[in-house]
Each structure stands twice: as C-alpha cells, then as structure tokens.
C-alpha positions as CSV (number, residue, x, y, z in Angstrom):
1,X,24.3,-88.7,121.8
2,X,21.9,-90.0,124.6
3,X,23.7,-93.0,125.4
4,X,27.5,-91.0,125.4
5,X,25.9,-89.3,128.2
6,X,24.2,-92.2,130.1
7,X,27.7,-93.2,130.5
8,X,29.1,-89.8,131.1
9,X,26.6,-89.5,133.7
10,X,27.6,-92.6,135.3
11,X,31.0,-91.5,135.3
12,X,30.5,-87.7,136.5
13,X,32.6,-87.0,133.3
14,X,32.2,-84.3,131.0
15,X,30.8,-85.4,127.6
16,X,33.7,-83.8,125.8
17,X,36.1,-86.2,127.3
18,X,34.6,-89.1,125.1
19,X,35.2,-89.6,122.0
20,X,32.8,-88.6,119.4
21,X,31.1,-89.7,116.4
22,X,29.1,-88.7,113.8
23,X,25.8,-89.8,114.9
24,X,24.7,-91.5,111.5
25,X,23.2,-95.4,111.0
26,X,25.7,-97.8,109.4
27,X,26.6,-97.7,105.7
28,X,24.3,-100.2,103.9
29,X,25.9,-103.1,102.2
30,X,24.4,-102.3,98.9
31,X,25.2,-98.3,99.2
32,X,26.8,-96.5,96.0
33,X,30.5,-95.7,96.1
34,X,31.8,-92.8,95.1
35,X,32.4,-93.3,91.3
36,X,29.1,-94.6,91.5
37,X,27.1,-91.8,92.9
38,X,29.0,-89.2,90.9
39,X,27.5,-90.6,88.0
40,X,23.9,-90.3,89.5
41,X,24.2,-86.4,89.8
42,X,26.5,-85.8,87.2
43,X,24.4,-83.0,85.0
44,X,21.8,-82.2,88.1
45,X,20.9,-79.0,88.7
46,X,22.5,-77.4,92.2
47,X,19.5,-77.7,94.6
48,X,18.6,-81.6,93.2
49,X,22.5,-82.2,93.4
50,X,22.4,-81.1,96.9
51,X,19.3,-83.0,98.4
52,X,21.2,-86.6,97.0
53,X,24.1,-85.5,98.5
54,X,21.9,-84.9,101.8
55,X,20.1,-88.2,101.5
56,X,22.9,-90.5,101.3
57,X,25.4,-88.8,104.2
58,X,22.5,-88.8,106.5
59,X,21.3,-92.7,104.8
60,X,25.1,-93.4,106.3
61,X,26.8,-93.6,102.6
62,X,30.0,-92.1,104.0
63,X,33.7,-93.4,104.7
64,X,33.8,-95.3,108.1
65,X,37.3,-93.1,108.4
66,X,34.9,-89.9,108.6
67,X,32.9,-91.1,111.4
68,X,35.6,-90.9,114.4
69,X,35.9,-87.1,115.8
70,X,39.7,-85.8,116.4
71,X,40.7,-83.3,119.4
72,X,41.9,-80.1,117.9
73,X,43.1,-77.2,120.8
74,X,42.4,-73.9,120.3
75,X,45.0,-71.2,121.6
76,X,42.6,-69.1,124.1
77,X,43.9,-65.7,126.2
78,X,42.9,-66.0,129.6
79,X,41.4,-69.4,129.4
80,X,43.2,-72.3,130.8
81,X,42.4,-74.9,127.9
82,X,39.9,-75.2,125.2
83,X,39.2,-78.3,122.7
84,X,37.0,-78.6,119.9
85,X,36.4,-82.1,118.0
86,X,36.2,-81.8,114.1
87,X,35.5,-84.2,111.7
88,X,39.2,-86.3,110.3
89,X,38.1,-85.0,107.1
90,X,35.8,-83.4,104.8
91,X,32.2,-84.4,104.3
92,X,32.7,-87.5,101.4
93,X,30.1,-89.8,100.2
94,X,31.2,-93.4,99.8
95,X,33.3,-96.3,100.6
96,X,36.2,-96.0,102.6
97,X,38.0,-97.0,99.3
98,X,36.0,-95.3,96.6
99,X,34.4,-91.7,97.9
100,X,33.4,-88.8,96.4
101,X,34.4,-85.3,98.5
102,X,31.1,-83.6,98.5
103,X,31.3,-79.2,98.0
104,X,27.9,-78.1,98.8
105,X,25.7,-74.9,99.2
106,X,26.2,-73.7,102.8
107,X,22.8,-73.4,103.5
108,X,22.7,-77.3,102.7
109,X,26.0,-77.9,104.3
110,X,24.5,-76.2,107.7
111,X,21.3,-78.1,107.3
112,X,23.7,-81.3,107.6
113,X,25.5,-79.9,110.7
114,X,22.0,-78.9,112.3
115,X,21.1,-82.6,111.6
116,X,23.9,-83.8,113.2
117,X,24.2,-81.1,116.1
118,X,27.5,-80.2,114.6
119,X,28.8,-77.1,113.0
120,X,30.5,-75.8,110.3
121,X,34.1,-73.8,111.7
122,X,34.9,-70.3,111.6
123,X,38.6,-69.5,110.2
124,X,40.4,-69.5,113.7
125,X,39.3,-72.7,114.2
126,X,40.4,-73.7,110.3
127,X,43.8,-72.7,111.5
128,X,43.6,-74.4,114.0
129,X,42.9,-77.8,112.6
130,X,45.4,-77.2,110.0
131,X,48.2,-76.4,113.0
132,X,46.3,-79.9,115.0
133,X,46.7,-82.1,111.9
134,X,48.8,-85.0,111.4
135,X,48.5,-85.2,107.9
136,X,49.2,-81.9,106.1
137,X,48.2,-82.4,102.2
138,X,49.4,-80.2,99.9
139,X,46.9,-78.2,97.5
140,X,46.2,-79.3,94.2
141,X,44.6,-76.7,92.5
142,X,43.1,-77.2,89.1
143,X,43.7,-74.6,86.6
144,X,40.3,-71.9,86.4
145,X,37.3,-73.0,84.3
146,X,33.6,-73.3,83.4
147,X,33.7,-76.8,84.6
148,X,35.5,-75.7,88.3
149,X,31.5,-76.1,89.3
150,X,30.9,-80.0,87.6
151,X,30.6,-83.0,88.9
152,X,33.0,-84.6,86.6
153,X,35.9,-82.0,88.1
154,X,34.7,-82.5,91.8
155,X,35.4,-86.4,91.0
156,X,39.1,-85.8,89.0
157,X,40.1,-83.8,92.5
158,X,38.8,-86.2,94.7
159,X,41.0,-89.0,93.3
160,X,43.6,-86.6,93.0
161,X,43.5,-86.3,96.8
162,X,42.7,-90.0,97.6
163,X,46.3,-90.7,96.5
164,X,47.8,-88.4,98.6
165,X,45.8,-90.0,101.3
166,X,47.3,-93.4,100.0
167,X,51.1,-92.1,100.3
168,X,50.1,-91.5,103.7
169,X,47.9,-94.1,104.5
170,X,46.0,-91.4,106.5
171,X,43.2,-94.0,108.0
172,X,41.0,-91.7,110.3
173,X,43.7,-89.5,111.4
174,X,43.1,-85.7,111.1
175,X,44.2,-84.4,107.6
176,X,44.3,-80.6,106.5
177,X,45.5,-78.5,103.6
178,X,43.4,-79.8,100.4
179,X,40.5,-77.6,100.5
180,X,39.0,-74.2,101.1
181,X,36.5,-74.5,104.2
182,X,32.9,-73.1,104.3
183,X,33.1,-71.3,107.4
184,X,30.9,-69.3,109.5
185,X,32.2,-65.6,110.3
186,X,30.4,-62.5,112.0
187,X,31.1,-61.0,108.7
188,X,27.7,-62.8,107.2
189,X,25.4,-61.1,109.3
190,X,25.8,-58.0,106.6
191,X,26.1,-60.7,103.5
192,X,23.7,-63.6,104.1
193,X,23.4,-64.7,100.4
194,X,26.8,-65.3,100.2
195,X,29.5,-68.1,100.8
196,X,32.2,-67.4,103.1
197,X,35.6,-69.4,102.1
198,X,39.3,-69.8,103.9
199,X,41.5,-71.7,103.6
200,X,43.8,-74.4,101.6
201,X,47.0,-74.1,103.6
202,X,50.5,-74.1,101.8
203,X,53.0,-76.7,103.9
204,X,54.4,-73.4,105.8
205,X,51.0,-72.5,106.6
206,X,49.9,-69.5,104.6
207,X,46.3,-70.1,103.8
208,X,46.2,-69.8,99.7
209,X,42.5,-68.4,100.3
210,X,41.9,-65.5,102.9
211,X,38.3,-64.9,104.4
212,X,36.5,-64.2,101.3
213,X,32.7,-63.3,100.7
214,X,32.4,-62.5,97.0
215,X,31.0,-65.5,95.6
216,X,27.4,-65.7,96.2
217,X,25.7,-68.4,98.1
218,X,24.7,-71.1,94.9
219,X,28.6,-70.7,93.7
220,X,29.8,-74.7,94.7
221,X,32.7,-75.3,93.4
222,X,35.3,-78.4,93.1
223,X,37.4,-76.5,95.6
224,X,35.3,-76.8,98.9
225,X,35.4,-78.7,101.4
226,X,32.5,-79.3,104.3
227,X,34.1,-80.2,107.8
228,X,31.7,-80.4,110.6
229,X,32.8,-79.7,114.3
230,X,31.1,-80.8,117.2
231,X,28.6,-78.6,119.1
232,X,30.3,-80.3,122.3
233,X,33.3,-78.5,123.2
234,X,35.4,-78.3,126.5
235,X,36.7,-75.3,128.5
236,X,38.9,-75.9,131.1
237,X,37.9,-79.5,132.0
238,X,33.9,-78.9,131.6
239,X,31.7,-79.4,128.8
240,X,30.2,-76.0,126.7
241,X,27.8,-75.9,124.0
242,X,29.9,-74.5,120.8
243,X,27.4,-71.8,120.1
244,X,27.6,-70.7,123.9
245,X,31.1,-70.3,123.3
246,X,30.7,-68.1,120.3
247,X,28.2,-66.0,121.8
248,X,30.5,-65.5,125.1
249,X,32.7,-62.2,125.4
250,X,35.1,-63.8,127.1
251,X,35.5,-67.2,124.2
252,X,34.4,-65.8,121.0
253,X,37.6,-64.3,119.8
C-alpha cells in the first residue's frame, strides 16, 4: 500500500522486496467465527451467500495467519528470476482458531482480488505454489453428492483440513494440496460463464484436477479454494505489475 512504498521510496527498494499483506482493517473483537458464520448462510441462496462472504473478508473477519504474503519463484526461460507473493492459504472467514474456508463464484472471488489489488492465479503459478510450499496437505475428497454445493459440507471439509493444519502446526507458513484453485486461463476468453478449476495435488505432485472448464460459473462447490496473489511481482530485482507480466510476450508463458 501507500505507506510500503513511502518506505520503499526512502529506501530506493523495489516494493516486491517487502513483505506483503493483505491490505484489510483488523478483525473486530466481536467478529463471528467460523462455526458461527456458517450458520448465518447456511440455506442462502448463492449470490446472498456470496455478498456475506464479501462483507466480512473485506470487514477483516479472516485468520490473522492469512494476512502475511509468502514468496513463491516461478521457473522463467530466459529470465534471470521471477517471484510472485500468494496468500499462505485459501481465502477463510474467521478466527485463527475457528474458520470457515470460503468457495465462491469467481466473479465474486475476482471482485475480492480487484478490492484488494490482488489476483486470483493461473495453473503455472498453482504448480508453483504447490512445488514452493512447506506444508503439502493431502486431499480429502468427500464422496460425490447433492450436498458437494452446502454450507453444511463446506464446514465438515474445512475441519477436516484444520486438523491437518494442527498435525502440522502450519501457523502462516505456505500450505498447498487441499483444494482445487479458481484460476484464471486464456482459455476463458472463449468460455466466460464458466469456472475454470486445477488443481488438488497428490504428495508426488500429480494435480487430481487438470484445467477444467465444464462447470459453469454459479457451480461453488465444497472443493474450491480462493488464493489471492499479489499484483506486485518482481522480475530480476525490479518491481512489475502482475497483469503487465501476463500481457508481456516475453513473461506470460
């Protein structure tokens, strides 16, 4: 934000050499946890569901182990060094104790990261983290079912995963492996009312979910997972706009 680069300025530093945060206000003393606020839109339909979600990660209602940015390097030909910053986990609404991992609409989930000046990842960069992670979590898939899509199931996977996290005592390290990732891919300029989905990494690597397009864009289910990256990126040493990089022949791939 402004005042990371008051000091970067003051420094003749590039801005991706700070760390990063999620630029969001403190978490109120009296904010819902994540049992809590899984009972409040329990039942809701997708687009109400969605705007509470919105209201309480921008209100600040998320894990203070979400907030802290982790360095991930990207493998680029002909480029001395690349490094994105990507949230330690997915987007979760909560206490660091009691959260609720959040799925979401993409078009919601990219109205958070356009809030935030962040981004949701494309696959290379999903492999990426995964490869970058300290933590690799195993997937826990639930058996297919009508209720894949409820509340109710989002909340048995998220405790499901916040023991893992226990074993590990994973803290605001970078963790990988226990969701499918809403990405952004080339391949949406032809399918815009879709959701595009990779991901979920076995421990060898092998991502159980390959680049996939056929759900369309209001299918949210308990499998999902919303990781922001930064819009502030460094190549070779300087700071770069994300999107620049995307849109640059030489970076994109």
């Amino acid at each position: 934000g402004l005042y990371a680069a008051i000091i970067c300025a003051a420094l003749a530093c590039p801005l991706g050499l700070l760390a990063q945060e999620l630029d969001l206000p403190a978490r109120a003393a009296d904010a819902l946890s994540g049992s809590e606020f899984a009972q409040v839109i329990d039942g809701l339909e997708l687009d109400a569901r969605d705007e509470r979600i919105v209201s309480e990660i921008l209100g600040g209602n998320v894990p203070r182990w979400l907030r802290s940015l982790r360095p991930v390097p990207i493998e680029a030909v002909g480029v001395g060094s690349v490094t994105i910053w990507v949230a330690p986990d997915y987007l979760a609404v909560g206490s660091d104790a009691d959260y609720l991992l959040v799925p979401l609409a993409p078009g919601t989930a990219q109205r958070i990261a356009d809030e935030l000046e962040m981004s949701l990842p494309t696959p290379a960069m999903v492999d990426a983290i995964w490869r970058a992670a300290s933590i690799k979590l195993e997937p826990e898939p639930i058996p297919p079912s009508s209720e894949m899509t409820t509340v109710r199931v989002f909340l048995r996977h998220s405790a499901t995963l916040r023991l893992q996290r226990e074993v590990w005592e994973v803290g605001d390290r970078l963790v990988a492996g226990h969701k499918k990732d809403v990405v952004v891919t080339a391949a949406l300029n032809e399918r815009r009312d879709r959701v595009a989905i990779y991901g979920w990494h076995e421990p060898d690597g092998t991502p159980i979910q390959p680049l996939y397009l056929g759900h369309d864009d209001t299918w949210v289910d308990y499998s999902h997972g919303i990781r922001l990256v930064s819009r502030v990126i460094e190549v070779d040493g300087q700071e770069m706009d994300l999107w620049d990089a995307l849109r640059s022949p030489d970076l994109a791939t």
